[in-house]
C-alpha positions, 0 to 999 in steps of 0.5 A: 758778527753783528747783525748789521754786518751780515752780508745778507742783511747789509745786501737788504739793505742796498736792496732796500736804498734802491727800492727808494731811489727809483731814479738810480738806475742799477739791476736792482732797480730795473727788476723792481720795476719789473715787479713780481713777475719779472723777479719771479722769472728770475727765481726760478731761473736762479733755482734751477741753475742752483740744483744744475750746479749742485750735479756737478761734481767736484770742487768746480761744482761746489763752487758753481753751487754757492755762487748761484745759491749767491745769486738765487739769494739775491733774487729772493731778497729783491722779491722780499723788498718789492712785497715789503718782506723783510729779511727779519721777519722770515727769521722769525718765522725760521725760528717760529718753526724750529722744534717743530716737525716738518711734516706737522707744520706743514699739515697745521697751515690753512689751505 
């Protein structure tokens, strides 16, 4: 799969289309405007139905948690736009990081 034909990169993008055409009325524009705060709000919504759904047991419970994983995603992305972070350069930060322990990348950053 190329990289323009990944669903999250293809998301970015609409994300992207509505940061630029404010006048566009969508969800995605209502939390943009809404800035960090509002987005952030949403986040930690998101994460804590993600790590509710993930208790869950069973198959209904696998499937709770990949379509909230869907959903924290999506808000994470929306809160990436509104910074100006694209999805590429926290690839390249994963990638910066792989091979290296953790606890030791952890420990390198600057207060």
């Amino acid at each position: 799969m190329s990289h323009e034909t990944r669903p999250l990169n293809r998301l970015e993008q609409t994300i992207l289309a509505r940061k630029d055409a404010p006048s566009e009325k969508s969800y995605t524009t209502q939390l943009l405007e809404g800035g960090i705060e509002k987005i952030g709000g949403k986040i930690i919504e998101e994460a804590a139905e993600v790590v509710e759904a993930a208790g869950e047991p069973g198959e209904e419970g696998c499937q709770h948690t990949i379509r909230e994983a869907g959903d924290l995603l999506y808000h994470l992305l929306v809160l990436m736009a509104c910074r100006g972070v694209s999805l590429a350069e926290v690839e390249a930060e994963l990638a910066r990081r792989e091979g290296v322990s953790g606890l030791e990348e952890k420990a390198s950053r600057k207060s």
